[in-house]
TORNU-99066 format. One line per 2 residues: number of its first residue (from 1); for each residue x negated, y negated, z negated of N, C-alpha, C, O. Coordinates in nm, 2 decimals, decimal comma, always signed. Atoms other than C-alpha are relative to their C-alpha. Layout:
BEGIN
NUM) X Y Z X Y Z X Y Z X Y Z  ...
END
This chain:
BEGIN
1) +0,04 -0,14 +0,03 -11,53 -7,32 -5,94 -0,06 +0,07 +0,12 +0,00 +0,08 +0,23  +0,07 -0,07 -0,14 -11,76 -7,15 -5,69 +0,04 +0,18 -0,01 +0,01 +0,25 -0,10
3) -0,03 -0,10 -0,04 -11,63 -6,85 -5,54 -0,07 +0,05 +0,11 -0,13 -0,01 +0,20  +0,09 -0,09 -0,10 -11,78 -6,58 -5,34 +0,15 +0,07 +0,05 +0,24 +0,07 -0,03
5) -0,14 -0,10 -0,04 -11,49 -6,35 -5,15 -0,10 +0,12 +0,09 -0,17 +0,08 +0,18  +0,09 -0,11 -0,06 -11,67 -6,00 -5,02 +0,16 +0,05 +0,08 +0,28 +0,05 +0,03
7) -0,13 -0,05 -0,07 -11,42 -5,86 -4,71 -0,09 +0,18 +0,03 -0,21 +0,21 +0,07  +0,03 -0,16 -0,13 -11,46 -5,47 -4,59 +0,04 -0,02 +0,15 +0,12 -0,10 +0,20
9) -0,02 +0,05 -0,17 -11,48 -5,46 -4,22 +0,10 +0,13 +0,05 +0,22 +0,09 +0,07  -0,14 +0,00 -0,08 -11,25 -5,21 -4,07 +0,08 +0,07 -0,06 +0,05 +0,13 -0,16
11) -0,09 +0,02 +0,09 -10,96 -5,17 -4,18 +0,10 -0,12 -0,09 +0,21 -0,11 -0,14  -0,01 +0,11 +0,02 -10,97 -5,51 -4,29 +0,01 -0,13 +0,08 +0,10 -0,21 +0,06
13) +0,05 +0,10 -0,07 -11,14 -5,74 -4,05 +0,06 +0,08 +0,13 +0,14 +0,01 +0,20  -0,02 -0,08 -0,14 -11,07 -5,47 -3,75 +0,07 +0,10 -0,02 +0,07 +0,19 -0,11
15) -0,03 -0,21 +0,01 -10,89 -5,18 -3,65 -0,10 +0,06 +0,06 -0,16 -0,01 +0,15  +0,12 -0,03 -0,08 -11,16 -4,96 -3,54 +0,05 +0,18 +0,02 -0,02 +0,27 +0,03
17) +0,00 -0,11 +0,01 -10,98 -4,67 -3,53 -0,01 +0,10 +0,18 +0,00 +0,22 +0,18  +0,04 -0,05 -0,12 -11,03 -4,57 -3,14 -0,18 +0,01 -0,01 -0,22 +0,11 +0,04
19) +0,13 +0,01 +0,00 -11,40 -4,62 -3,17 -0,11 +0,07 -0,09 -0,23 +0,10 -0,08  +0,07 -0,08 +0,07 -11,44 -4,43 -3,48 +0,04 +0,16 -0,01 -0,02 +0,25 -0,06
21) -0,09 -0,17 +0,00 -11,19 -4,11 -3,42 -0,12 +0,07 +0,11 -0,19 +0,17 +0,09  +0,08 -0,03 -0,12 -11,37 -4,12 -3,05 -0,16 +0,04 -0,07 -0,16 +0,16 -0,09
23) +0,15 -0,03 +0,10 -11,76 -4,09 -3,25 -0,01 +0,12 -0,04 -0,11 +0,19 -0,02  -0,02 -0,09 +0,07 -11,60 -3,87 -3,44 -0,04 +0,14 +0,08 -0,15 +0,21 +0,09
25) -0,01 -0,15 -0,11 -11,50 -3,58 -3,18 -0,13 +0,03 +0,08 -0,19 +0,14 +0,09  +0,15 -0,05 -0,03 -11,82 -3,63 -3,01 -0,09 +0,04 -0,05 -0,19 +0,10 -0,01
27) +0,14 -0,08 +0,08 -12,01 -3,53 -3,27 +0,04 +0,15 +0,00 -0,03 +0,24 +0,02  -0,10 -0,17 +0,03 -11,76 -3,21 -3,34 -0,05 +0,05 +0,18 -0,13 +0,14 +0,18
29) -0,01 -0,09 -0,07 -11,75 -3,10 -2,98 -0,15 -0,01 +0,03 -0,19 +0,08 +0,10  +0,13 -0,07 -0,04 -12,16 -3,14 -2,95 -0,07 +0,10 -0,06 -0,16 +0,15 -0,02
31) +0,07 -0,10 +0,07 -12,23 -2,92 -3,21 +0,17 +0,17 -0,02 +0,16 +0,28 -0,08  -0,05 -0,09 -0,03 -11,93 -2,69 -3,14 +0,11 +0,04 -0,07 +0,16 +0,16 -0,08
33) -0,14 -0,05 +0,09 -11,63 -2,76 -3,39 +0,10 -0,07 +0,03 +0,08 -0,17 +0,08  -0,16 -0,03 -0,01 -11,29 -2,78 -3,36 +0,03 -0,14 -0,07 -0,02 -0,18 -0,18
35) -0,05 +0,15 +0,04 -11,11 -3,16 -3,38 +0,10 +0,07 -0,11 +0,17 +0,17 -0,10  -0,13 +0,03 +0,08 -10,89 -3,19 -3,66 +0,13 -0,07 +0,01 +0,14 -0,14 +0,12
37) -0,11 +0,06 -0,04 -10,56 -3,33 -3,69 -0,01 -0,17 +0,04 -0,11 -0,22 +0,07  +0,06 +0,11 -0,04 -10,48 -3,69 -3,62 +0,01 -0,05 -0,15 -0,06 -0,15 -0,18
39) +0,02 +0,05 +0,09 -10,40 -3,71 -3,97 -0,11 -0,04 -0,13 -0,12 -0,13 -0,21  +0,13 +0,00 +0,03 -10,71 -3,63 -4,09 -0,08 -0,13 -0,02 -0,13 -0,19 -0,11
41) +0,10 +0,08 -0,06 -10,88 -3,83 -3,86 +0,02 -0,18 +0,00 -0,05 -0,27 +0,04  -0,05 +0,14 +0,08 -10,68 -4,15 -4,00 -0,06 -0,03 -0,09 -0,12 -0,14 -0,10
43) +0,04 -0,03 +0,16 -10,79 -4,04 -4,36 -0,14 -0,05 +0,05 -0,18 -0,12 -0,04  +0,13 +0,06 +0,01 -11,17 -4,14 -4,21 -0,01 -0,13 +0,05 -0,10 -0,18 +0,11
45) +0,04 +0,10 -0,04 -11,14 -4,42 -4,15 -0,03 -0,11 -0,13 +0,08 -0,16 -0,17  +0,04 +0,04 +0,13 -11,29 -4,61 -4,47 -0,16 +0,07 -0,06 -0,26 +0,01 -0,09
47) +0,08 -0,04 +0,08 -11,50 -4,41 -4,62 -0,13 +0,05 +0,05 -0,10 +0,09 +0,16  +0,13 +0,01 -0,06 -11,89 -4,36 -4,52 -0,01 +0,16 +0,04 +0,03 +0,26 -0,01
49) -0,02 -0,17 -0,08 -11,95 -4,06 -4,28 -0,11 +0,11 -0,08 -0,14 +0,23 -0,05  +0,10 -0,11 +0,04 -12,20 -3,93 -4,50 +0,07 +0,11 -0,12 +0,02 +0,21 -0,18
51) -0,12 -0,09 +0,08 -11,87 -3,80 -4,72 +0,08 +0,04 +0,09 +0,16 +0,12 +0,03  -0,11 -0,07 -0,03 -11,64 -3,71 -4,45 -0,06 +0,10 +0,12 +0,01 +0,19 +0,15
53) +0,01 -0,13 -0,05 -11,85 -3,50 -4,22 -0,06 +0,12 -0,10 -0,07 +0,23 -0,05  +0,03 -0,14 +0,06 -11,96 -3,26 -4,47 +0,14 +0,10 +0,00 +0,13 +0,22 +0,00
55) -0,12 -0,11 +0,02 -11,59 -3,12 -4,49 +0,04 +0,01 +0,18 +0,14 +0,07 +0,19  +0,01 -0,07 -0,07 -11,59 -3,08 -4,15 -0,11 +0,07 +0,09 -0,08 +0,17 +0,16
57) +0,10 -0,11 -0,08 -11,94 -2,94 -4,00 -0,08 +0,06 -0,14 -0,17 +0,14 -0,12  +0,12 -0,08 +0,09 -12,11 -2,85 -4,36 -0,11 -0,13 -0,06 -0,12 -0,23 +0,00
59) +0,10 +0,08 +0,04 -12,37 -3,04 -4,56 -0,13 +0,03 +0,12 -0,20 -0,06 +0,16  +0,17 +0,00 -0,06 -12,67 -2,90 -4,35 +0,04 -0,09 +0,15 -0,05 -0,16 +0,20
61) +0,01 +0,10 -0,11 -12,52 -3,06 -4,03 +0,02 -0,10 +0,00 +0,01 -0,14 +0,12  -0,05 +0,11 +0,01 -12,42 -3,37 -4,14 -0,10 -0,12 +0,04 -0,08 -0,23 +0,10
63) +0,10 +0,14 -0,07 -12,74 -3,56 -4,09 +0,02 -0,01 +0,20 +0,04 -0,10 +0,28  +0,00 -0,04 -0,20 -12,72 -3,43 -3,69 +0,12 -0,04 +0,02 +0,12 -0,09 +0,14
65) -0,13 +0,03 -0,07 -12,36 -3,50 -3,65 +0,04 -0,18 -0,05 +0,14 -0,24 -0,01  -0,02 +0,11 +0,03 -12,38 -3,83 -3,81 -0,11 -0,10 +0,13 -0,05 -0,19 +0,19
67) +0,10 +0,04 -0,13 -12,72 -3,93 -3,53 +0,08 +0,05 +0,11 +0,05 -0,01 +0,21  -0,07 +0,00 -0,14 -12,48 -3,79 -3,28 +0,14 -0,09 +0,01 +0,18 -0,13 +0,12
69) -0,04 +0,11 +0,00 -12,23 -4,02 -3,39 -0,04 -0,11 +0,05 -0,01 -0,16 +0,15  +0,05 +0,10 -0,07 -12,42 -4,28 -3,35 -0,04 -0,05 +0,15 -0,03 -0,16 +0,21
71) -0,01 +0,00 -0,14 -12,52 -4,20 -3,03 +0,10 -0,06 +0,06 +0,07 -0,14 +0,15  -0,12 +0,05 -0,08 -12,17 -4,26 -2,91 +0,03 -0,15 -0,01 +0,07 -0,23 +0,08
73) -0,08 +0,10 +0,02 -12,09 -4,53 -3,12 -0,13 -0,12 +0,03 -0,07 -0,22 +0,06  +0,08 +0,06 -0,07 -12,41 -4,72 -3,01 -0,01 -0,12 +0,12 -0,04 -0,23 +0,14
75) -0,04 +0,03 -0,15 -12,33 -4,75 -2,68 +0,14 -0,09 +0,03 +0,14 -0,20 +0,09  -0,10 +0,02 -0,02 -11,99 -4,79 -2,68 +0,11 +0,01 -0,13 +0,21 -0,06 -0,13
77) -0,08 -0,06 +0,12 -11,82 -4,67 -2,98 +0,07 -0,16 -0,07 +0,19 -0,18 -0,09  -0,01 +0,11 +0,07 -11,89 -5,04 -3,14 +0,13 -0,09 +0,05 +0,22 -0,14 -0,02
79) -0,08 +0,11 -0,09 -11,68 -5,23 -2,86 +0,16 +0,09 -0,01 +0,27 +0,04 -0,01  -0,19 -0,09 +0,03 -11,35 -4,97 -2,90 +0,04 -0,07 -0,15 +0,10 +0,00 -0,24
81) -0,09 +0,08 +0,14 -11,25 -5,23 -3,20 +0,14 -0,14 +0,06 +0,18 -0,20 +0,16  -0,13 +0,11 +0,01 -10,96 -5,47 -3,25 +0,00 -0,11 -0,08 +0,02 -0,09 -0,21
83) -0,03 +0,13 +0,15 -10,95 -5,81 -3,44 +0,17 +0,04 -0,01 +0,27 +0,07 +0,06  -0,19 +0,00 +0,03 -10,62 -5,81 -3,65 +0,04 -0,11 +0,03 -0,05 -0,19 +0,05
85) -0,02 +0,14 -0,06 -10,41 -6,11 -3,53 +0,00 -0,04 -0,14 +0,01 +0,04 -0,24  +0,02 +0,10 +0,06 -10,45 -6,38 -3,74 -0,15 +0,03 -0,10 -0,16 -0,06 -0,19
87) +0,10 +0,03 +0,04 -10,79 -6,31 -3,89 -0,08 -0,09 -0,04 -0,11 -0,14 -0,14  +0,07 +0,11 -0,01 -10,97 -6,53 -3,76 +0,02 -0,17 -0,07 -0,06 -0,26 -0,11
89) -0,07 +0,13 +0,13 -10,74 -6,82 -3,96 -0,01 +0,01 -0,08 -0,06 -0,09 -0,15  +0,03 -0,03 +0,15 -10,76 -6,68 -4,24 -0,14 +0,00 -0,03 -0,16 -0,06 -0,13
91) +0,11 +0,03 +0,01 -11,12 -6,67 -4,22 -0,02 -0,21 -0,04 -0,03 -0,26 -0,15  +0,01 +0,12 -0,01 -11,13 -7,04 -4,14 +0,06 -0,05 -0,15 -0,01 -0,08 -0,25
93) -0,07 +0,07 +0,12 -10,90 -7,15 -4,39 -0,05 +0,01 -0,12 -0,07 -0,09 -0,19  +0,07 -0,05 +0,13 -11,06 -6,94 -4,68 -0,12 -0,07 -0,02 -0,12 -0,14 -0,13
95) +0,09 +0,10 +0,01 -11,39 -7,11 -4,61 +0,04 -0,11 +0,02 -0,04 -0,19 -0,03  +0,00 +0,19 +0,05 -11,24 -7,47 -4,58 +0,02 -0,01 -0,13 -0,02 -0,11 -0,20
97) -0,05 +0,05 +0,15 -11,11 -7,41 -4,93 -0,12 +0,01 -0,05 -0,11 +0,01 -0,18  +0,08 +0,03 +0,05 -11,49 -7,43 -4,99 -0,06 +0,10 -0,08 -0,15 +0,08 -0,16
99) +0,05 -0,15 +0,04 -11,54 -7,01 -5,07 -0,12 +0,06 +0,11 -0,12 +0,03 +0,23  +0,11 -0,01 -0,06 -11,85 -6,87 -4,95 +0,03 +0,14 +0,01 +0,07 +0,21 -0,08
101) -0,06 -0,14 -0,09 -11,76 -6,56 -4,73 -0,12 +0,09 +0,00 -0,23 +0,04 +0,00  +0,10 -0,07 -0,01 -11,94 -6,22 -4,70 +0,10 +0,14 +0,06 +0,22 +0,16 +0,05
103) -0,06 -0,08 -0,06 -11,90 -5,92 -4,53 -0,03 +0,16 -0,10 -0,16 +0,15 -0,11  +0,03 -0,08 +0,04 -11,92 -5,56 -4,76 +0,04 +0,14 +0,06 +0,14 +0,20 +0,04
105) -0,07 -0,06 -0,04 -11,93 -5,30 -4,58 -0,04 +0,16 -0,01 -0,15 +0,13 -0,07  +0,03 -0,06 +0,00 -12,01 -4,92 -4,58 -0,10 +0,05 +0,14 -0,18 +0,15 +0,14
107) +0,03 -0,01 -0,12 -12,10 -4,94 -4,21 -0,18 -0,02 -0,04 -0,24 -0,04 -0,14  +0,14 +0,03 -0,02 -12,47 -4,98 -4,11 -0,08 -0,14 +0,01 -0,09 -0,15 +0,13
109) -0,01 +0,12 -0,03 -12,58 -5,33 -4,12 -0,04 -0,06 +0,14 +0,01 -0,17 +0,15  +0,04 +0,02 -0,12 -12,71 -5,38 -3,79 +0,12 +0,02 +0,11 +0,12 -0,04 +0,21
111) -0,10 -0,05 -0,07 -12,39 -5,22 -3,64 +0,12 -0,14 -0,05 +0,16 -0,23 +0,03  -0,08 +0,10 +0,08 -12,17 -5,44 -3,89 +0,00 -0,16 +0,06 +0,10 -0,23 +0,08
113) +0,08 +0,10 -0,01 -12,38 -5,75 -3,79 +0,08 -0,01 +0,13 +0,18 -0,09 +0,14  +0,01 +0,03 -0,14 -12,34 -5,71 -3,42 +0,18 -0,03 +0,03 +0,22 -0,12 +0,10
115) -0,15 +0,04 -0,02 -11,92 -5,68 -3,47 +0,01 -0,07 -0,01 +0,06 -0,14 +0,08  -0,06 +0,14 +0,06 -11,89 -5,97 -3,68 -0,03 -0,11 +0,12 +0,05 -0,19 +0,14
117) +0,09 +0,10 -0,12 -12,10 -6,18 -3,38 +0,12 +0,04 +0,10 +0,19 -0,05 +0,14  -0,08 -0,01 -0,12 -11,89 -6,01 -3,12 +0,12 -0,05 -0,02 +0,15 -0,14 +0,06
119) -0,16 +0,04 +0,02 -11,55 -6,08 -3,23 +0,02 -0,15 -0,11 +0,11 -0,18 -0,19  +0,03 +0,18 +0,03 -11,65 -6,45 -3,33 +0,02 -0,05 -0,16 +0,03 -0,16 -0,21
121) +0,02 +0,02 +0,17 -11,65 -6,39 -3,72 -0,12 -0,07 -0,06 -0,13 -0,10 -0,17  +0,17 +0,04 +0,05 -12,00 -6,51 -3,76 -0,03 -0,14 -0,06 -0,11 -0,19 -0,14
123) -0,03 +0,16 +0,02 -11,89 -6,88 -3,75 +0,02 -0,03 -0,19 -0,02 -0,13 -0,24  -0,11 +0,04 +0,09 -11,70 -6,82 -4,12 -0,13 +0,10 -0,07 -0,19 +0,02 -0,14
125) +0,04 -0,09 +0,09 -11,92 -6,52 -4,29 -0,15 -0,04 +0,03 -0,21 -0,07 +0,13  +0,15 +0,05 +0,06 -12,28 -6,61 -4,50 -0,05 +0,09 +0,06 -0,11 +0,07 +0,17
127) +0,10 -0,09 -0,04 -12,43 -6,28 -4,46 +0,12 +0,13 +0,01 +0,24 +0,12 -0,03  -0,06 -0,10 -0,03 -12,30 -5,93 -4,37 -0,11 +0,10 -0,09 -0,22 +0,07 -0,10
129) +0,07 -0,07 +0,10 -12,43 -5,64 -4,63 +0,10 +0,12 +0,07 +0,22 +0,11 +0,10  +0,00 -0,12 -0,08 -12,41 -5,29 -4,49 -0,07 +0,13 -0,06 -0,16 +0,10 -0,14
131) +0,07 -0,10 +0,00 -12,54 -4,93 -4,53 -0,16 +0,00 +0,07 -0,19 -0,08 +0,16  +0,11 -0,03 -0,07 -12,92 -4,81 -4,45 +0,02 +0,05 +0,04 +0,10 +0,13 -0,01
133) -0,07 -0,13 -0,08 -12,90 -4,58 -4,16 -0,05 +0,16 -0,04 -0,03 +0,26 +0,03  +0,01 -0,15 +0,06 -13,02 -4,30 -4,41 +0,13 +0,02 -0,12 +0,14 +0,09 -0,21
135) -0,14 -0,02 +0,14 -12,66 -4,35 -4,62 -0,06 -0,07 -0,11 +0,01 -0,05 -0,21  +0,02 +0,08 +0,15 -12,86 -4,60 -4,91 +0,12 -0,09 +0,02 +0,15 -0,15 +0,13
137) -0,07 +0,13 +0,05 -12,61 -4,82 -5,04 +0,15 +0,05 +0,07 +0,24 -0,01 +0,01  -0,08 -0,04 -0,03 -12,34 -4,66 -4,85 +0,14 +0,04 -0,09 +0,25 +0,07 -0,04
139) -0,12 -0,01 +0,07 -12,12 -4,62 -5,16 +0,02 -0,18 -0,04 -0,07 -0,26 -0,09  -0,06 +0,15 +0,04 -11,90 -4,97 -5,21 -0,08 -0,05 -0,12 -0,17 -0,13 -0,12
141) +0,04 +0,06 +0,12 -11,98 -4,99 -5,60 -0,15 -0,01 +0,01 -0,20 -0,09 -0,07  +0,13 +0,05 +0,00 -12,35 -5,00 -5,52 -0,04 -0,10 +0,06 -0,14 -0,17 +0,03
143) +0,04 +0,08 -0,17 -12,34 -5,19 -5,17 +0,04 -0,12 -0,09 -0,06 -0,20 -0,10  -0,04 +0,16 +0,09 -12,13 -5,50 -5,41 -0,09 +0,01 -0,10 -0,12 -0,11 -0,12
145) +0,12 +0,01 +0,10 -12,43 -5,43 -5,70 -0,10 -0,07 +0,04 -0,16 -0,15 -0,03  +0,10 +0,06 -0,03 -12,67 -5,53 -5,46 +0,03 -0,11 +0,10 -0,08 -0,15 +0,15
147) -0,08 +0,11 -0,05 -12,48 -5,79 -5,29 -0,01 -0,11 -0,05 -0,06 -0,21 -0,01  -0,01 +0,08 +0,11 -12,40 -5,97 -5,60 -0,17 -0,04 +0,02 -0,21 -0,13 +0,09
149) +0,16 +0,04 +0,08 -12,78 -5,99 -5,71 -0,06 -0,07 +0,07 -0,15 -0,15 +0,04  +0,06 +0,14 -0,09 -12,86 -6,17 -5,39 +0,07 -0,10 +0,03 +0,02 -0,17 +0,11
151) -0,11 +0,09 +0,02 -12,58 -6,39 -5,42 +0,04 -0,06 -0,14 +0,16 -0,09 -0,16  +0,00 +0,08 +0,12 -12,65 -6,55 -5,78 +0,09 -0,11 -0,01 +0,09 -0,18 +0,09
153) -0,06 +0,13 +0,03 -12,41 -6,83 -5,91 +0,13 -0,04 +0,05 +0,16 -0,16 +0,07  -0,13 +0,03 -0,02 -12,05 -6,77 -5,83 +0,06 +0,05 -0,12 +0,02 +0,14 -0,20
155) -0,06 +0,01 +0,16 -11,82 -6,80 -6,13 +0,16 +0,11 +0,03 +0,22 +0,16 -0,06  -0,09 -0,10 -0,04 -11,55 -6,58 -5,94 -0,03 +0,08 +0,14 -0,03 +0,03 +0,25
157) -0,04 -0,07 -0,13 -11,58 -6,28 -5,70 +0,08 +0,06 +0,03 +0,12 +0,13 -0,06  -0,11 -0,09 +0,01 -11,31 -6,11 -5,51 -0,04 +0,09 +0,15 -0,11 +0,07 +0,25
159) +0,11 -0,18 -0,07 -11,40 -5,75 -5,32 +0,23 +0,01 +0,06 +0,33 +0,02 -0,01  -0,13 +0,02 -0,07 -11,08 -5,77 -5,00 -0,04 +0,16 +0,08 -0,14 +0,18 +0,14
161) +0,00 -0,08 -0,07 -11,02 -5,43 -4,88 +0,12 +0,09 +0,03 +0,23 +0,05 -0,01  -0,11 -0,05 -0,04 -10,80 -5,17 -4,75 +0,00 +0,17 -0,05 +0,09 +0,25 -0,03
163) +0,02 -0,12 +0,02 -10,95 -4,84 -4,90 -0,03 -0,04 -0,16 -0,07 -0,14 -0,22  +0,05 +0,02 +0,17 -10,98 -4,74 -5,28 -0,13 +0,01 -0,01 -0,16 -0,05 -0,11
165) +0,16 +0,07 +0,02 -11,36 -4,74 -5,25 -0,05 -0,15 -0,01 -0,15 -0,20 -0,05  +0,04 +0,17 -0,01 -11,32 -5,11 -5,18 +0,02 -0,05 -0,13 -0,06 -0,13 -0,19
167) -0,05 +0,09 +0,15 -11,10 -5,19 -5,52 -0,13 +0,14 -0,07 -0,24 +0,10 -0,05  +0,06 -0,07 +0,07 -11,28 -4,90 -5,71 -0,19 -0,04 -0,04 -0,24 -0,03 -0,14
169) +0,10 +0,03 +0,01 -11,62 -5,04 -5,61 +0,02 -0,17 -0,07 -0,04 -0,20 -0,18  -0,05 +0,14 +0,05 -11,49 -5,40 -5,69 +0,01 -0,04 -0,21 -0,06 -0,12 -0,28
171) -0,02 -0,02 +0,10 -11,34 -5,30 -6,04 -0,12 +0,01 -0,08 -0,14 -0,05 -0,18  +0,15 -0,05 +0,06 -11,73 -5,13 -6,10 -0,09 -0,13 -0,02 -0,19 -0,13 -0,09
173) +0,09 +0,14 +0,01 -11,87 -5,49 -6,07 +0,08 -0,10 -0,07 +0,03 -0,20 -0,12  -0,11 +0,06 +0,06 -11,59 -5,65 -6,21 +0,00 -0,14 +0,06 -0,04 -0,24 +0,01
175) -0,03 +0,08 -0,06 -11,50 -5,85 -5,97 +0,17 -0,02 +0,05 +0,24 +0,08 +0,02  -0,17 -0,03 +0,00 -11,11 -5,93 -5,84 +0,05 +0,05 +0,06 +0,05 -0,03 +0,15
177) +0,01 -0,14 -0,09 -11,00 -5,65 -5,65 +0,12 -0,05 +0,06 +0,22 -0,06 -0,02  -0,16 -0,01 -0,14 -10,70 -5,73 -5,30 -0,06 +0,09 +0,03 -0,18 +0,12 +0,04
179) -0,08 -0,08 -0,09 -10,56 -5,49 -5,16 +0,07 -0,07 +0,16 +0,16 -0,15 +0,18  -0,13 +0,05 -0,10 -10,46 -5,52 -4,79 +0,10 +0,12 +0,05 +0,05 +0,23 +0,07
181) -0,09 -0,10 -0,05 -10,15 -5,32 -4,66 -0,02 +0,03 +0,15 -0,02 +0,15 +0,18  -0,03 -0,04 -0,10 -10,15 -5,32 -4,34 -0,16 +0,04 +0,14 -0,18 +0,03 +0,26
183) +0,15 -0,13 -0,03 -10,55 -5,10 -4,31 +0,04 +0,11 +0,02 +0,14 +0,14 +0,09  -0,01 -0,14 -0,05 -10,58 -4,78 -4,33 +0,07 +0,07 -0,18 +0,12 +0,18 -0,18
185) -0,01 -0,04 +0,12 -10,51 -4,71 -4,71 +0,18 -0,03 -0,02 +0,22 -0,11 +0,07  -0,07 +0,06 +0,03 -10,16 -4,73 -4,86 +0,03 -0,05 -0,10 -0,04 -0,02 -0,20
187) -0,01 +0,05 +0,14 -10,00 -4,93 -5,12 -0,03 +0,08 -0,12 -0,09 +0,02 -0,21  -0,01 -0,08 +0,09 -9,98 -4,66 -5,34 -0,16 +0,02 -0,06 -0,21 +0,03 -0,17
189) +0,15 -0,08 +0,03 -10,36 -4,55 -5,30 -0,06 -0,16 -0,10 -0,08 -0,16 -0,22  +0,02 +0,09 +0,03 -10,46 -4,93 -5,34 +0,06 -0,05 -0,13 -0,01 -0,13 -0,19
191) -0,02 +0,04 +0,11 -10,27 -4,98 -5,63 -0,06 +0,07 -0,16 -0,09 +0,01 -0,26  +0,08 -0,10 +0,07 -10,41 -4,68 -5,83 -0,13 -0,03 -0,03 -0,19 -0,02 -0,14
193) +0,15 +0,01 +0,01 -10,74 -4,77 -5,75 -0,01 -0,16 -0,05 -0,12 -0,19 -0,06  +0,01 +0,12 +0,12 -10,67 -5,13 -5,95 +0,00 -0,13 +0,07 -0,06 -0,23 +0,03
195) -0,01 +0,11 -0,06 -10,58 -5,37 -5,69 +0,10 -0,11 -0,08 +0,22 -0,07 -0,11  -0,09 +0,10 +0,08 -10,45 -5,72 -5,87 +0,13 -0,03 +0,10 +0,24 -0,04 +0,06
197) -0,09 +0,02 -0,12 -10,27 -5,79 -5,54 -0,02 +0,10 +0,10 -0,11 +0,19 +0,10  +0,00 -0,08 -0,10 -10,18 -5,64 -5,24 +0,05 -0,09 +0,14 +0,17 -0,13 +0,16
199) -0,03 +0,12 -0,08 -10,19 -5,88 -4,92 +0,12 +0,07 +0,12 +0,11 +0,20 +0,13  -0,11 -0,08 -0,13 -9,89 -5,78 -4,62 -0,12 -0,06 +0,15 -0,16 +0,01 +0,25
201) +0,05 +0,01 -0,14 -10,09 -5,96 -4,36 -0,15 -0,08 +0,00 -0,22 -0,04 -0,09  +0,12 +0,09 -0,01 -10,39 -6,20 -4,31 +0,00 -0,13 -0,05 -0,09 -0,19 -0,12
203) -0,06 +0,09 +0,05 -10,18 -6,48 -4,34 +0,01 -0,04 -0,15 -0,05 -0,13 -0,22  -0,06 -0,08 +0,14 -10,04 -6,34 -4,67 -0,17 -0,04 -0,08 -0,20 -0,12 -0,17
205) +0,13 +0,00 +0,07 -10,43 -6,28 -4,77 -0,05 -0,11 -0,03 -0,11 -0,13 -0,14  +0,06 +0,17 +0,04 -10,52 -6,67 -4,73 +0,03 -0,06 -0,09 -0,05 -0,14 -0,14
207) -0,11 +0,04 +0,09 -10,24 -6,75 -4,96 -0,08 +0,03 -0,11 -0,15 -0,06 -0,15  +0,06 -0,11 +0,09 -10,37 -6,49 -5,21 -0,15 -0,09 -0,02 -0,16 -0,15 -0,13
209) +0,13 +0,06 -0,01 -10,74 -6,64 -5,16 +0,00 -0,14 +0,01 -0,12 -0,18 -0,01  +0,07 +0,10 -0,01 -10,70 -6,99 -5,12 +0,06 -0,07 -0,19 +0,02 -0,17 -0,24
END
C-alpha cells in the first residue's frame, strides 16, 4: 500500500519557539506595542502569523509587522531552532518502511526549505510545501489540498502534527490525522480537533507510522 505521511514543522520536527517569540517582539517593539504574556506567546506558535498578529497590532498593521518579522527571522530568527531528540530516526525508519515523506507546513516555503536542509532532514523528506510570502495557502486544510494534487497515487495519507489546524486540516482532506504531545498543542486540543492517535515522543510516532 503506498503511503504518503505529511509532518508540520515546528512543533513537530523543531522547537522553534526562541526564534519565533524573538520575531515576534521585534516586530511589536518596531512599531511600538507592548509584548504580551509568555503565555500567549506559546499559543503562537502553530498557527500562521497572518492570524495571530491581527490580535495584537490590528488588521491594518499586520502586513508591516509580519515584513518586520521576517526581517528578524531572516537573518537569524531561522537558526534559534531545536531538532527534537530522536527525530531524525524516526525519520529514517518511517522512510525505510518504504513511506514517502513530506513536509506541511504553514511557514513560507523557502524559510521551511532552508530548516529542513539545515538540520539534516532533507536526506528523508520528498518535497517541503509551505506558505506564499503573501499568506496563499497558509491555512493547513488548503496547504494539504494542494499538496495532495501534486502527490497523485497514495492509497493512504497521514497529516502528523502538533496543532489543531494540523488534524483539522487533515480531517478536511480526509486523510489520517496524529497527534503529537510533546509540541505546542495539548492533548486535549488535539483530541477535539479528531486526532486518531496521539504520539508521546518521536519514537512513539515511528511505532504509530510504521
Amino acid at each position: 500500500m503506498t503511503t504518503h505521511v505529511y509532518f508540520d514543522l515546528d512543533g513537530t520536527l523543531t522547537d522553534p519557539y526562541e526564534g519565533i517569540t524573538k520575531c515576534i517582539l521585534y516586530a511589536l517593539d518596531k512599531l511600538g506595542f507592548p509584548h504580551p504574556d509568555d503565555d500567549y506567546l506559546y499559543s503562537c506558535i502553530g498557527p500562521p502569523l497572518w492570524d495571530t498578529f491581527p490580535e495584537m497590532v490590528g488588521e491594518e498593521l499586520t502586513r508591516k509587522a509580519v515584513d518586520l518579522y521576517r526581517e528578524r527571522f531572516v537573518d537569524i530568527g531561522w537558526q534559534e531552532n531545536k531538532l527534537y531528540d530522536g527525530v531524525l530516526d524516526m525519520l529514517g525508519a518511517v522512510a525505510s518502511a518504504g513511506h514517502t515523506l513530506f513536509v506541511a507546513t504553514a511557514k513560507p516555503h523557502m524559510h521551511a526549505a532552508r530548516i529542513i536542509e539545515h538540520f539534516g532532514m532533507g536526506d528523508f523528506i520528498h518535497n517541503v510545501y509551505g506558505s506564499e510570502l503573501d499568506g496563499t495557502r497558509a491555512s493547513k486544510t488548503e496547504l494539504l489540498s494542494f499538496a495532495i494534487d501534486k502527490n497523485p497515487g497514495a492509497q493512504r495519507h497521514f497529516m502528523v502534527g502538533d496543532r489543531r489546524h494540523d488534524l483539522i486540516g487533515a480531517v478536511a482532506n480526509e486523510m489520517i490525522p496524529i497527534g503529537v504531545a510533546y509540541g505546542y498543542g495539548s492533548v486535549e486540543e488535539l483530541g477535539k480537533a479528531g486526532a486518531t492517535e496521539i504520539a508521546a515522543s518521536p519514537a512513539h510516532l515511528t511505532a504509530l507510522l510504521r
